[in-house]
CHARMM-style PDB file with segment names, atoms N, HN, CA, C and O in Angstrom:
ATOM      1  N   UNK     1      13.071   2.014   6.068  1.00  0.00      PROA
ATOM      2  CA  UNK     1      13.886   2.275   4.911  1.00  0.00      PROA
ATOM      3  C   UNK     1      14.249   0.953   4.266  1.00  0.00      PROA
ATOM      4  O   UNK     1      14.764   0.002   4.854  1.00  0.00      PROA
ATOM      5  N   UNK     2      13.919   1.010   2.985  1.00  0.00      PROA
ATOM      6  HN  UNK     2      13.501   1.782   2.507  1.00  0.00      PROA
ATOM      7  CA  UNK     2      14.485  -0.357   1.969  1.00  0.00      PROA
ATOM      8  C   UNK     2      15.635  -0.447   1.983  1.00  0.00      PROA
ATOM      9  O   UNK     2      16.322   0.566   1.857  1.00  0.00      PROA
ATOM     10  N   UNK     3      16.102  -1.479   2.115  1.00  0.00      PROA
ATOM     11  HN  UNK     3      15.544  -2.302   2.218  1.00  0.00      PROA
ATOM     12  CA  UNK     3      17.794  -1.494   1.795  1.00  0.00      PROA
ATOM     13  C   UNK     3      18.212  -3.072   1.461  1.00  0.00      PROA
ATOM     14  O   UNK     3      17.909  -4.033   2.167  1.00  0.00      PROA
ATOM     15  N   UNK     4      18.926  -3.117   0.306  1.00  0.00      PROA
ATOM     16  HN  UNK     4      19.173  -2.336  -0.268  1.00  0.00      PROA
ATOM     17  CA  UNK     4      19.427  -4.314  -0.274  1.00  0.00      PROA
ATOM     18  C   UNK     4      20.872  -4.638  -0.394  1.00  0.00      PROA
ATOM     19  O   UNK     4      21.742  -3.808  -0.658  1.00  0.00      PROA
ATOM     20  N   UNK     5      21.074  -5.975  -0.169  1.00  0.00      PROA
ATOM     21  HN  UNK     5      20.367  -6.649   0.045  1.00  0.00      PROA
ATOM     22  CA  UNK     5      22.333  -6.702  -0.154  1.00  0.00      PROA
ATOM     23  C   UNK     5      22.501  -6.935  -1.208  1.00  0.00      PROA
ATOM     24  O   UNK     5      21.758  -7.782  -1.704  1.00  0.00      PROA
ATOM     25  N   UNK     6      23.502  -6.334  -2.020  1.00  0.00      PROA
ATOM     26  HN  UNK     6      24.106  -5.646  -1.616  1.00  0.00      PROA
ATOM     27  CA  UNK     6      24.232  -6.962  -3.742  1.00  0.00      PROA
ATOM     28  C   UNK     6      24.852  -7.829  -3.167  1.00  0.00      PROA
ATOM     29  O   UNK     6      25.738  -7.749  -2.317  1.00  0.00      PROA
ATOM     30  N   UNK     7      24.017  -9.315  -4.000  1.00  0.00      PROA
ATOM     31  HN  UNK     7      23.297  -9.381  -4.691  1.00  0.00      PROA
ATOM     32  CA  UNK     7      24.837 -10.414  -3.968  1.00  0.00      PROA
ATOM     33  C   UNK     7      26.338 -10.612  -4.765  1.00  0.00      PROA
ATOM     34  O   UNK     7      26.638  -9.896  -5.719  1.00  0.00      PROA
ATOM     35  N   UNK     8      27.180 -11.614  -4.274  1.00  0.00      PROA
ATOM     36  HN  UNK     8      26.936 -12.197  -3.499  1.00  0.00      PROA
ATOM     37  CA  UNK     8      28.425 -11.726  -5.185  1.00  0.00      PROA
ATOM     38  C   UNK     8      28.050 -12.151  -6.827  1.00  0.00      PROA
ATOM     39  O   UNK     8      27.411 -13.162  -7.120  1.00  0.00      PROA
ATOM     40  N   UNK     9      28.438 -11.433  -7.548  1.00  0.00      PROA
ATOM     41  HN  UNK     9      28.957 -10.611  -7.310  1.00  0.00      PROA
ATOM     42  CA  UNK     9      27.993 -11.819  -9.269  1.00  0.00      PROA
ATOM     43  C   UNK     9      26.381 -12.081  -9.675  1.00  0.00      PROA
ATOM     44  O   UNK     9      25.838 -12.884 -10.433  1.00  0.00      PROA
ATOM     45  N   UNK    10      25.825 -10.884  -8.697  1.00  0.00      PROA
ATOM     46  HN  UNK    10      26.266 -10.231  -8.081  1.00  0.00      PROA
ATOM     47  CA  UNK    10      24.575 -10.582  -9.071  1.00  0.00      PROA
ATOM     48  C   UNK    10      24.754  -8.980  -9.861  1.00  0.00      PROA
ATOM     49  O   UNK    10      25.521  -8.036  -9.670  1.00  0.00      PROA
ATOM     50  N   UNK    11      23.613  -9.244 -10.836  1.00  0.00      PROA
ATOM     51  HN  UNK    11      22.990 -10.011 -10.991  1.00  0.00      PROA
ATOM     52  CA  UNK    11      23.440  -8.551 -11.843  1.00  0.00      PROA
ATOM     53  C   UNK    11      22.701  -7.751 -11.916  1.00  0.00      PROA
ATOM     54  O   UNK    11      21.526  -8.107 -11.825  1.00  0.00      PROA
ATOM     55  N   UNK    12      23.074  -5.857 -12.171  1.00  0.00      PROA
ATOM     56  HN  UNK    12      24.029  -5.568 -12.244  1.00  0.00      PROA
ATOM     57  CA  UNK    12      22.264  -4.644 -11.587  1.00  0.00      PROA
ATOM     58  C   UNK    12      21.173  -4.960 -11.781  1.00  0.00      PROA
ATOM     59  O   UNK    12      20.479  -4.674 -10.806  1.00  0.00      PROA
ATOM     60  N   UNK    13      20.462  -5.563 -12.804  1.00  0.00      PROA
ATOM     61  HN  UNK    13      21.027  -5.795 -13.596  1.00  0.00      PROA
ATOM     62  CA  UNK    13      19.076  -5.952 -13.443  1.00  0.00      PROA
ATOM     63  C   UNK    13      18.377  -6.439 -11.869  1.00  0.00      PROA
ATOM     64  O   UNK    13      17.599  -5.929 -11.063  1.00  0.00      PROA
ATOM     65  N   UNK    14      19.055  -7.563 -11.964  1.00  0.00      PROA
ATOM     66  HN  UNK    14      19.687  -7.978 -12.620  1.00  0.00      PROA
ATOM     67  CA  UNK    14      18.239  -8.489 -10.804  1.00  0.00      PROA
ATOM     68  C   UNK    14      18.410  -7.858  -9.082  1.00  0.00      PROA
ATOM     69  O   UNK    14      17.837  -8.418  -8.147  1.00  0.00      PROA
ATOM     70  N   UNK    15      19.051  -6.958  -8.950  1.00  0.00      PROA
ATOM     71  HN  UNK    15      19.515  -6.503  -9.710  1.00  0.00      PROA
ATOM     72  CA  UNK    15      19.636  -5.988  -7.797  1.00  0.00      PROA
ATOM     73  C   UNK    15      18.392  -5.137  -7.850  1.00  0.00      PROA
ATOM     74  O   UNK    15      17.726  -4.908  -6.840  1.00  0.00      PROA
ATOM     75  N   UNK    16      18.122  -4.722  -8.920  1.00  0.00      PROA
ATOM     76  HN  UNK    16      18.662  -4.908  -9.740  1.00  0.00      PROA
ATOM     77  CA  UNK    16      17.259  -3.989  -9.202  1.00  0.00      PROA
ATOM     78  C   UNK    16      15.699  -3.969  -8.926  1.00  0.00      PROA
ATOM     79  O   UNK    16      14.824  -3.334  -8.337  1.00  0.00      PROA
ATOM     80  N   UNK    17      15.942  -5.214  -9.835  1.00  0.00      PROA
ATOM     81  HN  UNK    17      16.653  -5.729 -10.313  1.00  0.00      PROA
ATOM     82  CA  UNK    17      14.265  -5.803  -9.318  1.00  0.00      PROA
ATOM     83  C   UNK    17      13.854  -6.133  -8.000  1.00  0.00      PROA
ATOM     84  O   UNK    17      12.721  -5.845  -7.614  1.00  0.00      PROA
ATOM     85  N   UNK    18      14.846  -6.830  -7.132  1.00  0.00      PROA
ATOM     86  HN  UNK    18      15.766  -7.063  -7.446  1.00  0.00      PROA
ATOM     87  CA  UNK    18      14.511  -7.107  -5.724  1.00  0.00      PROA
ATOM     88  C   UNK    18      14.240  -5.594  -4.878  1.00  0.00      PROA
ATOM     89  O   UNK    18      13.408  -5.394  -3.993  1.00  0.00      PROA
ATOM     90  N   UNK    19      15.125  -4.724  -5.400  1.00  0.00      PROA
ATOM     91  HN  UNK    19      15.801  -4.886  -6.119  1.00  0.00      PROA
ATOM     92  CA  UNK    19      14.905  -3.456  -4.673  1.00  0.00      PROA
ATOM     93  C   UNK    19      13.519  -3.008  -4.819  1.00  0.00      PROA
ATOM     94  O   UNK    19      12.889  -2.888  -3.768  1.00  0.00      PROA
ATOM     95  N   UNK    20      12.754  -2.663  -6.227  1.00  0.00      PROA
ATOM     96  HN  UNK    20      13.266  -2.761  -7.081  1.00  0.00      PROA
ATOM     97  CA  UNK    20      11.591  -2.431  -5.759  1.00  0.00      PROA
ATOM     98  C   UNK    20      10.131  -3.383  -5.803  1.00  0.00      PROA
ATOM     99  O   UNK    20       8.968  -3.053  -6.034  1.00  0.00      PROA
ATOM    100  N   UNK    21      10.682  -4.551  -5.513  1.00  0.00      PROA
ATOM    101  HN  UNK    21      11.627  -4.819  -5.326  1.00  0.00      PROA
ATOM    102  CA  UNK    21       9.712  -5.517  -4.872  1.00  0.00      PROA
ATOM    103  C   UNK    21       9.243  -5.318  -3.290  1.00  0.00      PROA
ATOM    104  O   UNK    21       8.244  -5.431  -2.580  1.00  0.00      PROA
ATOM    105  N   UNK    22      10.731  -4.920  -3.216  1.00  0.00      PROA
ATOM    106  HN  UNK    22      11.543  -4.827  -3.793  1.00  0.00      PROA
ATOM    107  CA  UNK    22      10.751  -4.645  -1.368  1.00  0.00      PROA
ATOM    108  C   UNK    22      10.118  -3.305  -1.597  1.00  0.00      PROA
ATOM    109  O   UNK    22       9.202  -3.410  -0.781  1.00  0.00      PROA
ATOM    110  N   UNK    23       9.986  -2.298  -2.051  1.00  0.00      PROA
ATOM    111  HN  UNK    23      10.730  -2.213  -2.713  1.00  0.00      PROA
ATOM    112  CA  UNK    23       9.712  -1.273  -2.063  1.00  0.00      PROA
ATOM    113  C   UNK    23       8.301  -1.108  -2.075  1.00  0.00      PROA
ATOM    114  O   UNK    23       7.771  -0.366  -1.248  1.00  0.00      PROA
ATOM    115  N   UNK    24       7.615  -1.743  -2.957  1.00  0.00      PROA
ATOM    116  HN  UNK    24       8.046  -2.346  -3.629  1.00  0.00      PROA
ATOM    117  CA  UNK    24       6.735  -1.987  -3.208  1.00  0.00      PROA
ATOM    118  C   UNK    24       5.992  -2.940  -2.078  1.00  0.00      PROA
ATOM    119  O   UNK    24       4.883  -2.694  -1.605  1.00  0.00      PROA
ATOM    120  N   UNK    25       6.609  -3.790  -1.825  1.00  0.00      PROA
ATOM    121  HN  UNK    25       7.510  -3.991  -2.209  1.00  0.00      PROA
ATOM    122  CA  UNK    25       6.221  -4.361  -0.141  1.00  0.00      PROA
ATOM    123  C   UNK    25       5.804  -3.865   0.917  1.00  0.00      PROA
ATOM    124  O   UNK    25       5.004  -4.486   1.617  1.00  0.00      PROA
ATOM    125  N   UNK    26       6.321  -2.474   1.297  1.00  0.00      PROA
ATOM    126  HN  UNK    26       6.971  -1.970   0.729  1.00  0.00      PROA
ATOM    127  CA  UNK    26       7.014  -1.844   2.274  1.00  0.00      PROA
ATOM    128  C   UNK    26       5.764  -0.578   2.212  1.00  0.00      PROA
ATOM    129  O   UNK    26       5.288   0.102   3.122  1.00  0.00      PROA
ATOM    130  N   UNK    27       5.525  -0.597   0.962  1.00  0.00      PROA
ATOM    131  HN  UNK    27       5.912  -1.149   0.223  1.00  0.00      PROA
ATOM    132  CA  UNK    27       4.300   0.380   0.276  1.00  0.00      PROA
ATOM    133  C   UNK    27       5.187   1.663   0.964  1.00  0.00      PROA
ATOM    134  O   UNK    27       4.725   2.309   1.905  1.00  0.00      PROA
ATOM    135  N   UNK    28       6.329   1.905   0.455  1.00  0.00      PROA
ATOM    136  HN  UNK    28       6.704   1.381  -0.309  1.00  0.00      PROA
ATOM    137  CA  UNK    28       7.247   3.184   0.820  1.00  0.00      PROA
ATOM    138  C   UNK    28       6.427   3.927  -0.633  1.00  0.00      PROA
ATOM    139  O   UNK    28       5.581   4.660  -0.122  1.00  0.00      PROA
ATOM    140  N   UNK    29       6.330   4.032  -1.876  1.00  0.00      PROA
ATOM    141  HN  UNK    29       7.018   3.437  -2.292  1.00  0.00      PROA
ATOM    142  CA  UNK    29       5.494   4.248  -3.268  1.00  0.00      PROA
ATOM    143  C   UNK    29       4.192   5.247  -2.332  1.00  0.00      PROA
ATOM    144  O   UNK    29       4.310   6.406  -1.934  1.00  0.00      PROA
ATOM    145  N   UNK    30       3.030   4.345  -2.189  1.00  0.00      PROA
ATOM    146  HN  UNK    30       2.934   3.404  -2.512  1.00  0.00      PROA
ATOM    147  CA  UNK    30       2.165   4.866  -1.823  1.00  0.00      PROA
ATOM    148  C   UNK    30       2.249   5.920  -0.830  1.00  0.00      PROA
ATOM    149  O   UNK    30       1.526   6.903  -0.666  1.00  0.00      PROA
ATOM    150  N   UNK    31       3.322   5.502  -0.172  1.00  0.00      PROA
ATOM    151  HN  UNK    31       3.909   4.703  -0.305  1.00  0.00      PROA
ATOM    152  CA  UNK    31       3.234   6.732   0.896  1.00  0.00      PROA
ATOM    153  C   UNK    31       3.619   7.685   0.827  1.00  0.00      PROA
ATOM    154  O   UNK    31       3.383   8.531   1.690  1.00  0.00      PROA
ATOM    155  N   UNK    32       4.483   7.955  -0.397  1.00  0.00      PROA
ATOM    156  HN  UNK    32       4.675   7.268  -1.098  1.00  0.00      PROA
ATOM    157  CA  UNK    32       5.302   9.390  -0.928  1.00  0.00      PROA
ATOM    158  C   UNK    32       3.949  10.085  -1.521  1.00  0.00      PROA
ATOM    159  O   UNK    32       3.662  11.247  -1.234  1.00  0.00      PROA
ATOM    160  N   UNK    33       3.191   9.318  -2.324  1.00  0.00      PROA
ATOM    161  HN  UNK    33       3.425   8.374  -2.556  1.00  0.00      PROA
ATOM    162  CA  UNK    33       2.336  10.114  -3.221  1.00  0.00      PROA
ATOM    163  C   UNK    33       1.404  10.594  -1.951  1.00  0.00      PROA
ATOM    164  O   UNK    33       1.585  11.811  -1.932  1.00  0.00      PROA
ATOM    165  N   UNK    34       0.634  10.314  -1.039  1.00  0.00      PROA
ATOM    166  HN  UNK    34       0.486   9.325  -1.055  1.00  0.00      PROA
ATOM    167  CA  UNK    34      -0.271  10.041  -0.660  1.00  0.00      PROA
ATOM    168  C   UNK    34       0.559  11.823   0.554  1.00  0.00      PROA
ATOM    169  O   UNK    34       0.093  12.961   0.593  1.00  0.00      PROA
ATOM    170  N   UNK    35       1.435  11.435   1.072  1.00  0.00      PROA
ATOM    171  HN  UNK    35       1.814  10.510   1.041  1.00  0.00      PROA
ATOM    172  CA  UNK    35       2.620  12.983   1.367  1.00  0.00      PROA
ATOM    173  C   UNK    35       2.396  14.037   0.470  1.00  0.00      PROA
ATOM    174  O   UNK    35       2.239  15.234   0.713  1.00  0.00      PROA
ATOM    175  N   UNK    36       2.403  13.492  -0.500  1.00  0.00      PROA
ATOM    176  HN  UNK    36       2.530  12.520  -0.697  1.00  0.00      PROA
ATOM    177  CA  UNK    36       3.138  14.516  -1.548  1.00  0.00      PROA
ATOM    178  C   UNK    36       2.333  16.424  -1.777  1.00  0.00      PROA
ATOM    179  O   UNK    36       2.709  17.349  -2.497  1.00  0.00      PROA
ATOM    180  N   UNK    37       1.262  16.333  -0.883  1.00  0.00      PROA
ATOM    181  HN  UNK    37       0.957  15.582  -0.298  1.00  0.00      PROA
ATOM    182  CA  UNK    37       0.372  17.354  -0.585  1.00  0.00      PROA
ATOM    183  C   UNK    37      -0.084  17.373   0.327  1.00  0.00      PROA
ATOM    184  O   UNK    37      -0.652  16.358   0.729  1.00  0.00      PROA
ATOM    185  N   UNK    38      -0.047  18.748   1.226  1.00  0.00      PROA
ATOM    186  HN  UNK    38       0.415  19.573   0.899  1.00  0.00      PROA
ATOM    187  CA  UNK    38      -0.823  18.764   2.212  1.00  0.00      PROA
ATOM    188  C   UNK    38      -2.459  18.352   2.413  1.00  0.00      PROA
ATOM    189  O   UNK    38      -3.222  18.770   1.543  1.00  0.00      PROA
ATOM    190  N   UNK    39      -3.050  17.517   3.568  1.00  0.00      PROA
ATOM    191  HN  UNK    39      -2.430  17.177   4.275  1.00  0.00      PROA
ATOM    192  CA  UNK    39      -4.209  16.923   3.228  1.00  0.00      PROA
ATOM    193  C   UNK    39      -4.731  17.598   4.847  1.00  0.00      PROA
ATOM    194  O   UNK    39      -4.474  17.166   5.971  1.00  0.00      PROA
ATOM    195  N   UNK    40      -5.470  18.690   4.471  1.00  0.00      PROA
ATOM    196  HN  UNK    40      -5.679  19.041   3.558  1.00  0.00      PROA
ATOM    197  CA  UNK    40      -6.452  19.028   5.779  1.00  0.00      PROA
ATOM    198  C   UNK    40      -6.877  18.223   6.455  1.00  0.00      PROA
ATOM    199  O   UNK    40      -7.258  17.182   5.920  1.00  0.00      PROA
ATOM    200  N   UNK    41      -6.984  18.378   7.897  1.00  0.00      PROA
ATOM    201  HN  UNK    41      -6.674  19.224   8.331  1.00  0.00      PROA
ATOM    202  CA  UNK    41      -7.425  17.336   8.472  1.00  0.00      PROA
ATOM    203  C   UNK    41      -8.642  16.569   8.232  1.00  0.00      PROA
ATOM    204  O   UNK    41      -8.890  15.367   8.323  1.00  0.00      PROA
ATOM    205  N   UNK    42      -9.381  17.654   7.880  1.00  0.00      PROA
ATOM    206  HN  UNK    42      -9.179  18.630   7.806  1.00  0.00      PROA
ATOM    207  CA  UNK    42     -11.293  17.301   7.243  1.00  0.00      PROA
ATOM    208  C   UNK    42     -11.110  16.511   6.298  1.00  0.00      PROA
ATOM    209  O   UNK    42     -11.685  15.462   6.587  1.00  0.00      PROA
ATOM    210  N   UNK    43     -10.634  16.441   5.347  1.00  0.00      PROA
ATOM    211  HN  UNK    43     -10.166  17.294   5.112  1.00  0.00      PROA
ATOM    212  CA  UNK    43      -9.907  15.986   4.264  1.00  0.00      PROA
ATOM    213  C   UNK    43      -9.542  14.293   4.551  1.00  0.00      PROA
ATOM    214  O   UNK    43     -10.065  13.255   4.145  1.00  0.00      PROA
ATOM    215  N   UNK    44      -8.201  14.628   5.597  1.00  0.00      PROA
ATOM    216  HN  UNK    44      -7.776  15.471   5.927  1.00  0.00      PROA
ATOM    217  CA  UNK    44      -8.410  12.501   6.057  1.00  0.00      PROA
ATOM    218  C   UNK    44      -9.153  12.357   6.913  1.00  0.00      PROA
ATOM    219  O   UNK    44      -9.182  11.130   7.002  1.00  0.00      PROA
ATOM    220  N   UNK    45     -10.060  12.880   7.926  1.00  0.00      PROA
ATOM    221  HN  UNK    45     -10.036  13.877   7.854  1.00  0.00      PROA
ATOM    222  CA  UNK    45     -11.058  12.084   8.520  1.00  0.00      PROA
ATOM    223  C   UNK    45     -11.953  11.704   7.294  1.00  0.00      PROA
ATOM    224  O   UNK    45     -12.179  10.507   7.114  1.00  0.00      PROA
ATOM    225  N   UNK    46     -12.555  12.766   6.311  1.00  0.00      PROA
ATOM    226  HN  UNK    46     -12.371  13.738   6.457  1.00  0.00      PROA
ATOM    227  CA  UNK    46     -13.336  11.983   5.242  1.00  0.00      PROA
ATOM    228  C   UNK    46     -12.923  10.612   4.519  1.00  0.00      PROA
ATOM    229  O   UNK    46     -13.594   9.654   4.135  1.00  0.00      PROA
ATOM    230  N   UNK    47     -11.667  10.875   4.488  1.00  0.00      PROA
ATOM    231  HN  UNK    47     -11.122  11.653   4.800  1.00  0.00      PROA
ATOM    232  CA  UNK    47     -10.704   9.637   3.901  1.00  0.00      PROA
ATOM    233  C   UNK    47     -11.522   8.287   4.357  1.00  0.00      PROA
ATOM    234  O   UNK    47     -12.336   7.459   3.949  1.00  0.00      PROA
ATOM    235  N   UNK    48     -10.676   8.679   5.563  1.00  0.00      PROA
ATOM    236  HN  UNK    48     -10.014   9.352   5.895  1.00  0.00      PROA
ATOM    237  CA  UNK    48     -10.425   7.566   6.438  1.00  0.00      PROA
ATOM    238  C   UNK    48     -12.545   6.816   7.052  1.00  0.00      PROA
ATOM    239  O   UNK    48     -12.884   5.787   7.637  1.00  0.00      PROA
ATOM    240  N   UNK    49     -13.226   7.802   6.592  1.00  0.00      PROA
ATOM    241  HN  UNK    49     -12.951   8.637   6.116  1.00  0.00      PROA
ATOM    242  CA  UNK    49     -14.693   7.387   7.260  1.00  0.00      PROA
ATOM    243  C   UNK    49     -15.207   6.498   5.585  1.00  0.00      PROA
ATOM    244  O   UNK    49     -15.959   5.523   5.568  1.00  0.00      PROA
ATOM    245  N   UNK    50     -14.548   7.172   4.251  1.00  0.00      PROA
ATOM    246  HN  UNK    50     -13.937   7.964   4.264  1.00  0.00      PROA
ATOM    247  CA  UNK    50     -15.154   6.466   2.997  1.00  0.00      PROA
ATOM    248  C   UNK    50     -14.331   4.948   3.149  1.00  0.00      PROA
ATOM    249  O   UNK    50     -14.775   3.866   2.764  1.00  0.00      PROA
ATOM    250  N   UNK    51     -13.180   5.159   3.734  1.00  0.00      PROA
ATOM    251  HN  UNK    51     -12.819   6.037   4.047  1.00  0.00      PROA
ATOM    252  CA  UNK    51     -12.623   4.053   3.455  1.00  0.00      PROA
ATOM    253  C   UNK    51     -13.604   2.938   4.326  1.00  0.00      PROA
ATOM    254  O   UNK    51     -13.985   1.876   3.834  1.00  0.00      PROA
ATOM    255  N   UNK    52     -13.948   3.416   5.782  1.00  0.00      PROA
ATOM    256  HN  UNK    52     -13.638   4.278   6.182  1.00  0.00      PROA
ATOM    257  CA  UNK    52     -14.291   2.483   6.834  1.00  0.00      PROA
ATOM    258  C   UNK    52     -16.205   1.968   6.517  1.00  0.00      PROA
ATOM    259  O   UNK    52     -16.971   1.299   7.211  1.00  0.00      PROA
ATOM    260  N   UNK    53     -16.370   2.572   5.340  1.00  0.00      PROA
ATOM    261  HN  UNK    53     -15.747   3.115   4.777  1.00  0.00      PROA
ATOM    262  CA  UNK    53     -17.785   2.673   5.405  1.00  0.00      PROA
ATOM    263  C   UNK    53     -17.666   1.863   3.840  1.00  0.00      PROA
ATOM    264  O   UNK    53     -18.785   2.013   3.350  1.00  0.00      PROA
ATOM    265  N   UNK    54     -17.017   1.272   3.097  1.00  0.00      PROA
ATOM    266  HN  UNK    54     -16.108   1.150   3.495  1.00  0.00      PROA
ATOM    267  CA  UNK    54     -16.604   0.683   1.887  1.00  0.00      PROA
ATOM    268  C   UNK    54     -16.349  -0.789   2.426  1.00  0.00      PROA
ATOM    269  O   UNK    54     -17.023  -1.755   2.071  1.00  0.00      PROA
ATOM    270  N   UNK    55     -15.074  -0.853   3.516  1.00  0.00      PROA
ATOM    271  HN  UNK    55     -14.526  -0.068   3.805  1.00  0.00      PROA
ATOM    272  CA  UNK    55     -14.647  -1.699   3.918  1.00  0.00      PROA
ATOM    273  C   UNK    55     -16.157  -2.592   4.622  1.00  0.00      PROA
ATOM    274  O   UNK    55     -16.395  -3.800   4.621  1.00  0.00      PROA
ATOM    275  N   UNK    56     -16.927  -1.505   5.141  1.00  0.00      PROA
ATOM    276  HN  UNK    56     -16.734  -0.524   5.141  1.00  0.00      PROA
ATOM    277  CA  UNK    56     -18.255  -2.083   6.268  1.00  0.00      PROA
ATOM    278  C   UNK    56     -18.999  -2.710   5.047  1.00  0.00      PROA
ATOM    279  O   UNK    56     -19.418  -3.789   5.465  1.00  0.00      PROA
ATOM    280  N   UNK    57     -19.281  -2.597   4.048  1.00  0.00      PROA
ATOM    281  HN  UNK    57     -18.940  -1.720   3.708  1.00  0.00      PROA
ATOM    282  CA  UNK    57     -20.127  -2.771   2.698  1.00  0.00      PROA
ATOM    283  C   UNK    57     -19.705  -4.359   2.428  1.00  0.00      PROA
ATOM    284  O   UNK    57     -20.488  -5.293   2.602  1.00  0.00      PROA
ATOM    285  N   UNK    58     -18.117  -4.523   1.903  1.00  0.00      PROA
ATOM    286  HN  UNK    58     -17.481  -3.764   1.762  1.00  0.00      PROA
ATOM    287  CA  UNK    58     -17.869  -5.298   1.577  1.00  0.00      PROA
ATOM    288  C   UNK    58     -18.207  -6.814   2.489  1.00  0.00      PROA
ATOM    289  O   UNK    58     -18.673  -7.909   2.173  1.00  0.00      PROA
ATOM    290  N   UNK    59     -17.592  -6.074   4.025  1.00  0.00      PROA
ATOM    291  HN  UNK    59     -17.214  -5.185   4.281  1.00  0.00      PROA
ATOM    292  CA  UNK    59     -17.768  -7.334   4.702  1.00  0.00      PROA
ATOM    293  C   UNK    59     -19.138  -8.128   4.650  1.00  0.00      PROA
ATOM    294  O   UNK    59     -19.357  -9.317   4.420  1.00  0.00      PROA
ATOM    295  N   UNK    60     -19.976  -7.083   4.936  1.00  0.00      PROA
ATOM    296  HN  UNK    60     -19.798  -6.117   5.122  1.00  0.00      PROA
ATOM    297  CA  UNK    60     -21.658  -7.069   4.842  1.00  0.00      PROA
ATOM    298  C   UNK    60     -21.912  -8.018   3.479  1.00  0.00      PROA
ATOM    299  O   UNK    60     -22.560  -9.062   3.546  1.00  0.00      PROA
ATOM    300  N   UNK    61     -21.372  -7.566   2.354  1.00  0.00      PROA
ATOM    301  HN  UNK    61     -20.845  -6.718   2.299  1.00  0.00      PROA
ATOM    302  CA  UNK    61     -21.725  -8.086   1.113  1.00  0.00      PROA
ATOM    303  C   UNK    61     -21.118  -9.444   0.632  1.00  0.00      PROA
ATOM    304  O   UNK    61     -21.323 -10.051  -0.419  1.00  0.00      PROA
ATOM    305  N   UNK    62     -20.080  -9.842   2.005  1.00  0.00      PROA
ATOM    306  HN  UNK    62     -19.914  -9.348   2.859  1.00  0.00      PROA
ATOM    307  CA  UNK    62     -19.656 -11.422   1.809  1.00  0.00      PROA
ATOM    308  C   UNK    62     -20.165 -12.299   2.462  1.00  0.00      PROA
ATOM    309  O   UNK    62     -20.247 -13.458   2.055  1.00  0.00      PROA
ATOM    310  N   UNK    63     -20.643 -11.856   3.716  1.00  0.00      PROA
ATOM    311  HN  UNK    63     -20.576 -10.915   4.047  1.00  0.00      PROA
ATOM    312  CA  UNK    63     -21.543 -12.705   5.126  1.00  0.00      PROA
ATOM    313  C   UNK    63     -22.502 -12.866   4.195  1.00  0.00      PROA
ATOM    314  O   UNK    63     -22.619 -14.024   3.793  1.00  0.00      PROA
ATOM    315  N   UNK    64     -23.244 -12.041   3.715  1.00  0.00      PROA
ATOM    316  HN  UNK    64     -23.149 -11.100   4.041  1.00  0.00      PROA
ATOM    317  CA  UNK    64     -24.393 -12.375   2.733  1.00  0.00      PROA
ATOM    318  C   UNK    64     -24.469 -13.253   1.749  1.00  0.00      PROA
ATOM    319  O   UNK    64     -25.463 -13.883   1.386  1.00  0.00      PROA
ATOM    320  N   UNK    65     -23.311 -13.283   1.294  1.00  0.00      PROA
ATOM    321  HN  UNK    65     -22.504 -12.771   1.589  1.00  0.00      PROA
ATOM    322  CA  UNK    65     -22.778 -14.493   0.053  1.00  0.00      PROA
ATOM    323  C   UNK    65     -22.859 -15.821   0.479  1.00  0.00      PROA
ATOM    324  O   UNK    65     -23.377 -16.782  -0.091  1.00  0.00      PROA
ATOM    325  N   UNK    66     -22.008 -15.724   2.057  1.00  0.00      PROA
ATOM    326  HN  UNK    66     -21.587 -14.944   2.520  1.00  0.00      PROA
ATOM    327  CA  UNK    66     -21.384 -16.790   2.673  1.00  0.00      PROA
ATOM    328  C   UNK    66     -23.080 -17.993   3.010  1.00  0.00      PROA
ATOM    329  O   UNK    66     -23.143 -19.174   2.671  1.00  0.00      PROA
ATOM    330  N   UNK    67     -24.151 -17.249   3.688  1.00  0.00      PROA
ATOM    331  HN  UNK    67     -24.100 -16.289   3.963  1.00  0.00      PROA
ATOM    332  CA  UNK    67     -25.730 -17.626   4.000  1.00  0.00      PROA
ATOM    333  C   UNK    67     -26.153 -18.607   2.368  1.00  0.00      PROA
ATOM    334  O   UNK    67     -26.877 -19.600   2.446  1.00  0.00      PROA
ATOM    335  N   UNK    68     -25.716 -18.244   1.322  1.00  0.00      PROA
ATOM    336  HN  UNK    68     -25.128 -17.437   1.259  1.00  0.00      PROA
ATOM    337  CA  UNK    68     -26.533 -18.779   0.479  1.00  0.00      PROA
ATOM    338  C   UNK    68     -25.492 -19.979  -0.351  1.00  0.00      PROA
ATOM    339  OT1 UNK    68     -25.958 -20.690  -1.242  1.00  0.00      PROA
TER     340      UNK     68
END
């Protein structure tokens, strides 16, 4: 859980902004949306295999960079 200290003669603006920096840090955002519907299990194993098979691409496609 995010939670912020109002400084003495700090200003809602700037209270503000630190709150969802941290928030945004914390990737609390992504994780509401990503909740926000039930996701069959078939559903995140596919997730989770596009993600791992993207991630395998990239690495592949920098070692390759790295040789020349």
């Amino acid at each position: 859980m995010s939670r912020i200290v109002v400084q003495e003669g700090e200003s809602f603006e700037s209270a503000l902004k630190r709150f969802k920096k941290m928030v945004q840090n914390d990737r609390v955002l992504s994780e509401v949306r990503r909740r926000r519907f039930y996701e069959k299990p078939s559903v995140i194993r596919k997730r989770k295999k596009a993600t791992k098979l993207r991630k395998s691409r990239r690495q592949t496609r920098k070692s390759q960079q790295e040789r020349f």
